[in-house]
C-alpha angles and dihedrals in degrees: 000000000000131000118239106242105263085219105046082097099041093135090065093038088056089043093053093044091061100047085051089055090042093055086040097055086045104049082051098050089051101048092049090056098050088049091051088048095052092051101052085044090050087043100049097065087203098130096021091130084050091044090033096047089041093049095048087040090061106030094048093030095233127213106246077251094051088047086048093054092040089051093050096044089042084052104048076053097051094082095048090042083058089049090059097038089060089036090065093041087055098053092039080057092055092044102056088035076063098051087038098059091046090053102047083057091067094053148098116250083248088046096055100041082054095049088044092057096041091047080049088058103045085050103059087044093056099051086049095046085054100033092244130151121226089249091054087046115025096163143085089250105152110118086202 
């Protein structure tokens, strides 16, 4: 009996090969968003009575009364949970204002105008990723 030559089709063997990668690169690409995005959202605190109410709501099956009185004490938290949050992004600023400055004394006058405009950028990323004003967040504070 004789094998049927494997590359007789290579055109549709490559064809299928490439949709495969395609699929491949996408899937990836999308994953790796909606990761990102869960984690901003899980970073920002902003909605964390919502996220935190809805959470205990499902996990401990509470009464519409008990979800009530979740959401009203999550809530009177909310403000406090957004203090700390800031808190943390303003010592991590110091911080890194701190790294950076021992660093750019290591470097080259070229060095260091490149470090100081891509610590500008990250910057500016970072306050929109979070939703922060410069004066919330005066530092270069993105661990990126």
């Amino acid at each position: 009996m004789k094998l049927p030559n494997p590359f007789k089709y290579w055109k549709i063997l490559l064809l299928m090969a490439g949709l495969f990668l395609a699929g491949l690169v996408c899937g990836g690409v999308l994953t790796a968003s909606a990761v990102g995005k869960a984690v901003v959202r899980g970073l920002s605190m902003e909605g964390w009575n919502r996220r935190t109410t809805r959470d205990l709501q499902h996990h401990l099956k509470l009464t519409p009364e008990q979800t009530e009185k979740v959401r009203a004490i999550a809530d009177r938290y909310q403000p406090e949970v957004m203090a700390l949050r800031n808190d943390t992004f303003k010592r991590f600023g110091a911080l890194h204002r701190r790294f950076n400055a021992e660093v750019e004394a290591l470097l080259t006058p070229d060095q260091a105008l490149v470090l100081s405009n891509l610590n500008a950028r990250r910057t500016e990323k970072f306050q929109k990723t979070f939703n922060l004003s410069p004066a919330t967040n005066t530092a270069s504070t993105t661990p990126k």
